[in-house]
PDB file of N, CA, C and O in Angstrom:
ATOM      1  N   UNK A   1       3.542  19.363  59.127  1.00  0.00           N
ATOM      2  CA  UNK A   1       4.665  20.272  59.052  1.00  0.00           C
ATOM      3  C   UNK A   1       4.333  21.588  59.765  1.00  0.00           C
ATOM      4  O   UNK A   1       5.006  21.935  60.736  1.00  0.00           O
ATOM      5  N   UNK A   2       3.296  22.341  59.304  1.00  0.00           N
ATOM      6  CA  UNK A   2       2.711  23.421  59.915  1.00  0.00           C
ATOM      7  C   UNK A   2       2.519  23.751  61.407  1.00  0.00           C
ATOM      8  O   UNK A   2       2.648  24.747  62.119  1.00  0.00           O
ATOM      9  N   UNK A   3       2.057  22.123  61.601  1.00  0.00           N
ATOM     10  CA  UNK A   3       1.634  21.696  63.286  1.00  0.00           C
ATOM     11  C   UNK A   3       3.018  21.839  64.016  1.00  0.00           C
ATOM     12  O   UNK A   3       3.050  22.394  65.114  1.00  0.00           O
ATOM     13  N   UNK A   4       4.049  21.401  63.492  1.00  0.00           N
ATOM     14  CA  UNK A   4       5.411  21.531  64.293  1.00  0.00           C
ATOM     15  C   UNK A   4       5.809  22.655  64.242  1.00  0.00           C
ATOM     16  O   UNK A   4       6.059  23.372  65.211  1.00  0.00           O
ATOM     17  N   UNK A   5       5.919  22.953  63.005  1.00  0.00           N
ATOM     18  CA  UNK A   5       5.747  25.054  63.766  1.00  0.00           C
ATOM     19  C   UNK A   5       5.415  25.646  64.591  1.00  0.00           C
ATOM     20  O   UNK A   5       6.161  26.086  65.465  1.00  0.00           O
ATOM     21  N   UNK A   6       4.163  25.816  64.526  1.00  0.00           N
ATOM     22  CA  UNK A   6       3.047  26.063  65.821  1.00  0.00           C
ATOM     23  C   UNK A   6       3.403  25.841  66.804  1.00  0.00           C
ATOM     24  O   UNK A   6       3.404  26.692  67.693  1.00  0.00           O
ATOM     25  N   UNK A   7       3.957  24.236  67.024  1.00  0.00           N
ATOM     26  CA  UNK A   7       4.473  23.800  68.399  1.00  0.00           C
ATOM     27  C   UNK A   7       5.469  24.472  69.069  1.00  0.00           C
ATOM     28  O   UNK A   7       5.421  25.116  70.117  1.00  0.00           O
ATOM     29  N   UNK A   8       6.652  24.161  68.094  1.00  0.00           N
ATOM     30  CA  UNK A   8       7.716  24.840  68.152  1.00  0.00           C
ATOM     31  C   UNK A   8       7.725  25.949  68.621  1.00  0.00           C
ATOM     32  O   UNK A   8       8.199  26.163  69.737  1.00  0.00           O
ATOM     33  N   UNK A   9       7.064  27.137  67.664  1.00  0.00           N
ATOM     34  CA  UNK A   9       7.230  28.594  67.612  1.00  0.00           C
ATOM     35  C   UNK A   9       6.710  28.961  69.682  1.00  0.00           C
ATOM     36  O   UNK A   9       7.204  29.788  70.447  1.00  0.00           O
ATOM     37  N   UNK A  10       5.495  27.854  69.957  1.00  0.00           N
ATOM     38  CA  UNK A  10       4.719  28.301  71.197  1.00  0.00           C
ATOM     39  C   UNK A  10       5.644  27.454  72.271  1.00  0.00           C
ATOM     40  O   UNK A  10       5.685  27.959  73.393  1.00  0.00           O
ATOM     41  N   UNK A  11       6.213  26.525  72.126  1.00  0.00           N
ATOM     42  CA  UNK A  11       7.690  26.499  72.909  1.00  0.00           C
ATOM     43  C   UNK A  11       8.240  27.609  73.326  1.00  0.00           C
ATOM     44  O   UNK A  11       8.067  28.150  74.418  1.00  0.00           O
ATOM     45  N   UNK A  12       9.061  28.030  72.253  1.00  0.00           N
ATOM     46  CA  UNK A  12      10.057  29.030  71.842  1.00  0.00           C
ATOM     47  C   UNK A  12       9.590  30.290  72.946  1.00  0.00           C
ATOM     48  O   UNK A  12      10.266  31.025  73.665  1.00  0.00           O
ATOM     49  N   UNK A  13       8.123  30.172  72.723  1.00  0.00           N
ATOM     50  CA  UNK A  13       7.810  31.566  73.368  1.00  0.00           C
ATOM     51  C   UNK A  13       7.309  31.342  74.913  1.00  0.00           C
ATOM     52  O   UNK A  13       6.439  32.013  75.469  1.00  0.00           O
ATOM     53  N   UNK A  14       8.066  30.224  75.500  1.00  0.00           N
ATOM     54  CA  UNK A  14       7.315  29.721  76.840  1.00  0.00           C
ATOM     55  C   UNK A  14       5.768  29.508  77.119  1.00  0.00           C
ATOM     56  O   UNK A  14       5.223  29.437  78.220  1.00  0.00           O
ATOM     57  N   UNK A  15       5.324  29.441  76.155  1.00  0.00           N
ATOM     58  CA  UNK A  15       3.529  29.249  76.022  1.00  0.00           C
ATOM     59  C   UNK A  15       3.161  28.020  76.092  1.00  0.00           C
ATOM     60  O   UNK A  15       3.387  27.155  75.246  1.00  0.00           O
ATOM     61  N   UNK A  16       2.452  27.870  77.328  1.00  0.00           N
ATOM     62  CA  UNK A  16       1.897  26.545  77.381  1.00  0.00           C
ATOM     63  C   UNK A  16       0.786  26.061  76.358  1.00  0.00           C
ATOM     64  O   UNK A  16       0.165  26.869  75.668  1.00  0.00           O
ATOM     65  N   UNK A  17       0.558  24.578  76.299  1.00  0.00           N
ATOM     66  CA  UNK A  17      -0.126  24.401  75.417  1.00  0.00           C
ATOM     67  C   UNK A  17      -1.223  23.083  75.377  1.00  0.00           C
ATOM     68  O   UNK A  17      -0.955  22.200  76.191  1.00  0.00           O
ATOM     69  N   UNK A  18      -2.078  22.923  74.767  1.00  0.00           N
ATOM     70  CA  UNK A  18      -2.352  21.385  74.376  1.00  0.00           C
ATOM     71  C   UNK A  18      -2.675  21.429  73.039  1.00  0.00           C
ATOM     72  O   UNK A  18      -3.304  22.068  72.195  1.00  0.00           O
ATOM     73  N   UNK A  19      -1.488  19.816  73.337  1.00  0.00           N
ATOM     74  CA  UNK A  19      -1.185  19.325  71.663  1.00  0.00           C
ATOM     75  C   UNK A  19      -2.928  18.231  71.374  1.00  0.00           C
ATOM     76  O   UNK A  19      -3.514  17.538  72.206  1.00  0.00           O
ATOM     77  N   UNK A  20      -3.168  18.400  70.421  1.00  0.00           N
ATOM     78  CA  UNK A  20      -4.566  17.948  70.354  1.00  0.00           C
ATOM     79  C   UNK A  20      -4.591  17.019  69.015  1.00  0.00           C
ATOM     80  O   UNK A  20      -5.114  17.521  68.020  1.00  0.00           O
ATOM     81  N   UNK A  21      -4.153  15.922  68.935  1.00  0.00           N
ATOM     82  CA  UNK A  21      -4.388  15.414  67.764  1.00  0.00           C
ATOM     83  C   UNK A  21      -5.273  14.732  66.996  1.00  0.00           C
ATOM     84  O   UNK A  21      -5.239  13.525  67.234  1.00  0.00           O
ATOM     85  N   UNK A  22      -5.782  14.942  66.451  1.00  0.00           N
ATOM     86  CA  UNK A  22      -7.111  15.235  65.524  1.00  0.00           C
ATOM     87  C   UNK A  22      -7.000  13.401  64.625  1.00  0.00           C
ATOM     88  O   UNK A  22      -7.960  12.828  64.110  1.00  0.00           O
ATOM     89  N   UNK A  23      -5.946  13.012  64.676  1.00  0.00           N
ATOM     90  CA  UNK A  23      -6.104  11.379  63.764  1.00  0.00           C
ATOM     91  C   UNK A  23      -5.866  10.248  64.990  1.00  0.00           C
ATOM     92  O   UNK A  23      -5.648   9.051  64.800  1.00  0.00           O
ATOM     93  N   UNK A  24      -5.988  11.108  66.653  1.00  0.00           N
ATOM     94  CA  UNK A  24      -5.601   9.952  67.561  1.00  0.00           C
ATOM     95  C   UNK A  24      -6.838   9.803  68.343  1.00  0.00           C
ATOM     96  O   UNK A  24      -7.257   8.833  68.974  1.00  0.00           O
ATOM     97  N   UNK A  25      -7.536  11.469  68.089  1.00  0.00           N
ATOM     98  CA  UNK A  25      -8.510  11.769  69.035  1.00  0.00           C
ATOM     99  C   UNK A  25      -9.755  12.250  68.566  1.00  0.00           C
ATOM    100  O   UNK A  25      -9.951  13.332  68.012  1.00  0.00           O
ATOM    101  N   UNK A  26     -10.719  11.221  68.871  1.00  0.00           N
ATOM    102  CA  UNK A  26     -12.078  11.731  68.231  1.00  0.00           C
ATOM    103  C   UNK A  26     -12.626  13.198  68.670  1.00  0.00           C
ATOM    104  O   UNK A  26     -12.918  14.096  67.881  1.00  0.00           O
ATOM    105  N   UNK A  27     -12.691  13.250  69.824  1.00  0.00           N
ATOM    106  CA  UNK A  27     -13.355  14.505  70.885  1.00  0.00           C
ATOM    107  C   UNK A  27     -12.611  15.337  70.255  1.00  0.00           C
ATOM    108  O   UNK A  27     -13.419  16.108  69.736  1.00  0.00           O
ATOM    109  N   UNK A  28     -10.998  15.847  69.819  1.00  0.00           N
ATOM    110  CA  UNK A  28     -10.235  16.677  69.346  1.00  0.00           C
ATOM    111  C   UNK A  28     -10.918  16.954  67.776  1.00  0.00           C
ATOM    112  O   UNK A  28     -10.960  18.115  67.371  1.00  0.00           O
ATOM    113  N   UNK A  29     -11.349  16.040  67.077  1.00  0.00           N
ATOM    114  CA  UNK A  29     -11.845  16.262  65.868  1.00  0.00           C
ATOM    115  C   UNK A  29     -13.138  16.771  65.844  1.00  0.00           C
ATOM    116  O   UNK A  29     -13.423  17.774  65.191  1.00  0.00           O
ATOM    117  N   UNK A  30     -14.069  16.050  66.617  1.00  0.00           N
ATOM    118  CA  UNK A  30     -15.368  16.995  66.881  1.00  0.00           C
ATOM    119  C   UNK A  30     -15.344  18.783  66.963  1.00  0.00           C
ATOM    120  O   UNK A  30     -16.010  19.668  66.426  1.00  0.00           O
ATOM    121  N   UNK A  31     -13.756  18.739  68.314  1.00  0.00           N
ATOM    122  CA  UNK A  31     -13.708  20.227  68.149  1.00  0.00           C
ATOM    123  C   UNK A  31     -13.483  20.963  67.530  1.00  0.00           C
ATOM    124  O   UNK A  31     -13.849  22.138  67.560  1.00  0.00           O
ATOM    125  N   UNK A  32     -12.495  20.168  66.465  1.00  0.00           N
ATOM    126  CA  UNK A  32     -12.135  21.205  65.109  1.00  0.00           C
ATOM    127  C   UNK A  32     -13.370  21.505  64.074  1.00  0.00           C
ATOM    128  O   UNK A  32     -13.584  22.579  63.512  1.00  0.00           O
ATOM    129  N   UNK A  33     -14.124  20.308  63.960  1.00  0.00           N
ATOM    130  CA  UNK A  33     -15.769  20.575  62.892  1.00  0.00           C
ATOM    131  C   UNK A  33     -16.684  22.048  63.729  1.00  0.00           C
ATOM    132  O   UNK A  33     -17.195  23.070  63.269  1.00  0.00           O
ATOM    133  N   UNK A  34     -16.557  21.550  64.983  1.00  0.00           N
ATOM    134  CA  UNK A  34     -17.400  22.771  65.374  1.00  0.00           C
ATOM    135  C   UNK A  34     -17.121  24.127  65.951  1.00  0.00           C
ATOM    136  O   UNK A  34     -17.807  24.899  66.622  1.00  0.00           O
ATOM    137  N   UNK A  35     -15.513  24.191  65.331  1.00  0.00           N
ATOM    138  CA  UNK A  35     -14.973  25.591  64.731  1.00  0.00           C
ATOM    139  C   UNK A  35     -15.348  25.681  63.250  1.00  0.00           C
ATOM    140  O   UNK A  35     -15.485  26.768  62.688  1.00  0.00           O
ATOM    141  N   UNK A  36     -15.485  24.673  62.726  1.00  0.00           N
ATOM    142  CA  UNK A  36     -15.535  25.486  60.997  1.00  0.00           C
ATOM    143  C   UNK A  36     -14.517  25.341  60.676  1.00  0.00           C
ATOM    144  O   UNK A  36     -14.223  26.136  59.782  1.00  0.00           O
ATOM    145  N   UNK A  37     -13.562  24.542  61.010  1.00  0.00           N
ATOM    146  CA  UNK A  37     -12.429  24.007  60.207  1.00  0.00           C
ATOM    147  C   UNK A  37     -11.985  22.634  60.101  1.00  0.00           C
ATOM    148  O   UNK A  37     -11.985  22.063  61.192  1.00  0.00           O
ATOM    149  N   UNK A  38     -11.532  21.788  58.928  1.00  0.00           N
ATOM    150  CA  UNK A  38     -11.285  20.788  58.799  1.00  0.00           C
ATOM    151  C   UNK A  38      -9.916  20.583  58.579  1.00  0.00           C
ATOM    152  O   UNK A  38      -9.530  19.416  58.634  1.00  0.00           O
ATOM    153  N   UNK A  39      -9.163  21.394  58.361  1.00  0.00           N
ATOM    154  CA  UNK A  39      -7.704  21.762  58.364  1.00  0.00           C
ATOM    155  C   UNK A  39      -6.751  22.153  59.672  1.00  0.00           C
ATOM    156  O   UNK A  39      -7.363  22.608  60.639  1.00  0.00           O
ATOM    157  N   UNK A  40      -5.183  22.005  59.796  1.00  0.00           N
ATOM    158  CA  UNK A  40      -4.877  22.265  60.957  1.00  0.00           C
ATOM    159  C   UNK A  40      -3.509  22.394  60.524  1.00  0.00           C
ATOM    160  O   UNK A  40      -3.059  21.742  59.582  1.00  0.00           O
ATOM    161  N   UNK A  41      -2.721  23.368  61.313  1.00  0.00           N
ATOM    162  CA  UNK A  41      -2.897  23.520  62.633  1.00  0.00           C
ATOM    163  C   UNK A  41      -4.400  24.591  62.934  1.00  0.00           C
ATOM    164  O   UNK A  41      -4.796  25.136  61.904  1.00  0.00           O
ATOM    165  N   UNK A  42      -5.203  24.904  64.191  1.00  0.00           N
ATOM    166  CA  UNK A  42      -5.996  25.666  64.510  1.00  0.00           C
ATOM    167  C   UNK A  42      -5.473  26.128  66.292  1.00  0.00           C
ATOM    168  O   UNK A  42      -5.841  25.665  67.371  1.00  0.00           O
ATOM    169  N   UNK A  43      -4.601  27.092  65.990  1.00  0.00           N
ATOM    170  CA  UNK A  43      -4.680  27.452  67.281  1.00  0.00           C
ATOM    171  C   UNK A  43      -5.701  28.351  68.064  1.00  0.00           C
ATOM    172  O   UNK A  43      -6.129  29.346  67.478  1.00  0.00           O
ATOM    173  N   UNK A  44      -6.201  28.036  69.569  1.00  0.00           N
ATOM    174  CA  UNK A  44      -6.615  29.142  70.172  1.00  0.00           C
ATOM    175  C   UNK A  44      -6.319  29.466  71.066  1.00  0.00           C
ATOM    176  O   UNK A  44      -5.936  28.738  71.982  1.00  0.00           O
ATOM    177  N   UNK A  45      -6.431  31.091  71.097  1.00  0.00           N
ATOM    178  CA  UNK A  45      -6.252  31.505  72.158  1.00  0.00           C
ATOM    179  C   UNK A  45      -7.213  32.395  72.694  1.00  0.00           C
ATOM    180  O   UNK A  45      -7.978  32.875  71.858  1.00  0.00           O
ATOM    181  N   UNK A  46      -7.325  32.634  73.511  1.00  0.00           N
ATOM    182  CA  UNK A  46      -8.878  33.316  74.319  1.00  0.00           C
ATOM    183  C   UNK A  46     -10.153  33.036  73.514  1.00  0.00           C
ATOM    184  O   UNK A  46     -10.844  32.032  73.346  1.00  0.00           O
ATOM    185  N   UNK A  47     -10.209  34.428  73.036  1.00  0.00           N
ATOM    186  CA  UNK A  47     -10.977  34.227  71.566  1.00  0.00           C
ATOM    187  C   UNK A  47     -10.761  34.283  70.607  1.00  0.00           C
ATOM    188  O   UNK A  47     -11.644  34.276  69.749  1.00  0.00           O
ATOM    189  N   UNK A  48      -9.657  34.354  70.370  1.00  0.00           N
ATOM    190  CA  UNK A  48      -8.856  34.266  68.808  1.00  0.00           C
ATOM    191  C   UNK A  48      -8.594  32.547  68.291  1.00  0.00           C
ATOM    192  O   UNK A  48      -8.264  31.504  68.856  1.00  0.00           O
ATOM    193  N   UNK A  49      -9.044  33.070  66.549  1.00  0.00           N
ATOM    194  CA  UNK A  49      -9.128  31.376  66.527  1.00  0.00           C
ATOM    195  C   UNK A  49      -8.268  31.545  65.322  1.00  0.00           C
ATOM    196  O   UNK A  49      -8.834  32.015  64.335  1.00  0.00           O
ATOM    197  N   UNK A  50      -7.148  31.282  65.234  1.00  0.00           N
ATOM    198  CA  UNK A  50      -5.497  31.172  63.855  1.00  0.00           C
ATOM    199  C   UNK A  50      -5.723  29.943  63.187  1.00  0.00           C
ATOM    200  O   UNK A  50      -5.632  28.905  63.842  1.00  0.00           O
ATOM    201  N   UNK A  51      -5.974  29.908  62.111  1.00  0.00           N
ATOM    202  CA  UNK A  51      -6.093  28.857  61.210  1.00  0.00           C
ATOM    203  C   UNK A  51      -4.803  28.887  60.546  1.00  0.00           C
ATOM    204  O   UNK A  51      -4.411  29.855  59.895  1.00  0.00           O
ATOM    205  N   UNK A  52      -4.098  27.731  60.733  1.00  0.00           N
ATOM    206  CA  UNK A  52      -2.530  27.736  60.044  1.00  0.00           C
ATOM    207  C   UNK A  52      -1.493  28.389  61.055  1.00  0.00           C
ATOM    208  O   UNK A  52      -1.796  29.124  61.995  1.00  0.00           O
ATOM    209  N   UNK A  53       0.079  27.895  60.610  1.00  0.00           N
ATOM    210  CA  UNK A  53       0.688  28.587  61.311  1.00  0.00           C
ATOM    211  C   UNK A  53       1.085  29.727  61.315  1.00  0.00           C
ATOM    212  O   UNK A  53       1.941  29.832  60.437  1.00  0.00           O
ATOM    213  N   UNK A  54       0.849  31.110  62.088  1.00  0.00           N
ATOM    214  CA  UNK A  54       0.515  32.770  61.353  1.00  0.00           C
ATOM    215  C   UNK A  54       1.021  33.164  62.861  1.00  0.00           C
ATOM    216  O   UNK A  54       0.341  33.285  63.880  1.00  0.00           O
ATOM    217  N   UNK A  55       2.810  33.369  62.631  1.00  0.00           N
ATOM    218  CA  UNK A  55       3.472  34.205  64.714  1.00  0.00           C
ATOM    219  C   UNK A  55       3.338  34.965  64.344  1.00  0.00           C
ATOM    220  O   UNK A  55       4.440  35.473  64.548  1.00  0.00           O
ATOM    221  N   UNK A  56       2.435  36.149  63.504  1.00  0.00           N
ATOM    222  CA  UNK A  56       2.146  37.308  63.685  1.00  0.00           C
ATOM    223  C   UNK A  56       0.691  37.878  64.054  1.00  0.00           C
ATOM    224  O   UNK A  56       0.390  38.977  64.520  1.00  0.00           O
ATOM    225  N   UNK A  57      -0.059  36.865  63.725  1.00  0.00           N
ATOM    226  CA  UNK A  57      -1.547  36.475  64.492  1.00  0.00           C
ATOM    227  C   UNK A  57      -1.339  36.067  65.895  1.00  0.00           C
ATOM    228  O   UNK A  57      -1.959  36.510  66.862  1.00  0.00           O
ATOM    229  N   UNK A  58      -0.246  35.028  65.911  1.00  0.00           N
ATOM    230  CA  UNK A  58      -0.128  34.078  67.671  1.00  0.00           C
ATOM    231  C   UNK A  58       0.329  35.690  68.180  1.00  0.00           C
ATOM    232  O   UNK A  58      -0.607  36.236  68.763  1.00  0.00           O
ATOM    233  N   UNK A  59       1.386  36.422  68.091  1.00  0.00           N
ATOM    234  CA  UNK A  59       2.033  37.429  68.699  1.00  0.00           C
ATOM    235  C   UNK A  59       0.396  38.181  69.418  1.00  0.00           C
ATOM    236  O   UNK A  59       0.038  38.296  70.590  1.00  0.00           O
ATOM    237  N   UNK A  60      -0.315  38.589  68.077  1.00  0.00           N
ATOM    238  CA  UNK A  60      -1.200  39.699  68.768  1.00  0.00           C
ATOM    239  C   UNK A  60      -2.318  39.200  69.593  1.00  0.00           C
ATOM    240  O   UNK A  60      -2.824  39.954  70.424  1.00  0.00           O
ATOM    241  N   UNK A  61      -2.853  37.689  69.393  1.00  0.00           N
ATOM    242  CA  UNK A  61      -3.409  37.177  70.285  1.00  0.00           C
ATOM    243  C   UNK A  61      -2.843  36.532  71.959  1.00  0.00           C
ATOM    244  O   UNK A  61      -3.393  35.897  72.859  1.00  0.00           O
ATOM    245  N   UNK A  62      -1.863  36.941  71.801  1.00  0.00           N
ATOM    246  CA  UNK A  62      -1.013  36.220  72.950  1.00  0.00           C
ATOM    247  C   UNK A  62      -0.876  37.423  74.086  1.00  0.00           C
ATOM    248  O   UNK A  62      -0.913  37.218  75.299  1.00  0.00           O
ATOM    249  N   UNK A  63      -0.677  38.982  73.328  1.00  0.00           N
ATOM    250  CA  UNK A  63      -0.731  40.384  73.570  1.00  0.00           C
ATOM    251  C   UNK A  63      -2.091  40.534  74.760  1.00  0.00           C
ATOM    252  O   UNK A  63      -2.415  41.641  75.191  1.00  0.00           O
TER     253      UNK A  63
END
């Protein structure tokens, strides 16, 4: 549910993206363990790392 947010919201805002799914894709799951998270959505951007869906975190990392 969260994940379609995320998607959505980074649509919405013309932000490109990759969708990374974590139950299709092993390499995608590796990357989420070696952030330190086992939960998702995990967006990043540069160096900002948003755990969950938070457009007031995406806003200032996108800034």
């Amino acid at each position: 549910m969260f994940c379609n947010q995320a998607k959505e919201y980074l649509s919405q805002k013309n932000v490109q993206f990759e969708d990374k799914d974590i139950t299709k894709n092993a390499q995608a799951l590796e990357e989420l363990k070696k952030l330190g998270y086992m939960t998702t959505p995990v967006v990043v951007i540069d160096r900002a790392v948003i755990v969950g869906f938070d457009a007031e975190k995406i806003d200032a990392a996108l800034r």
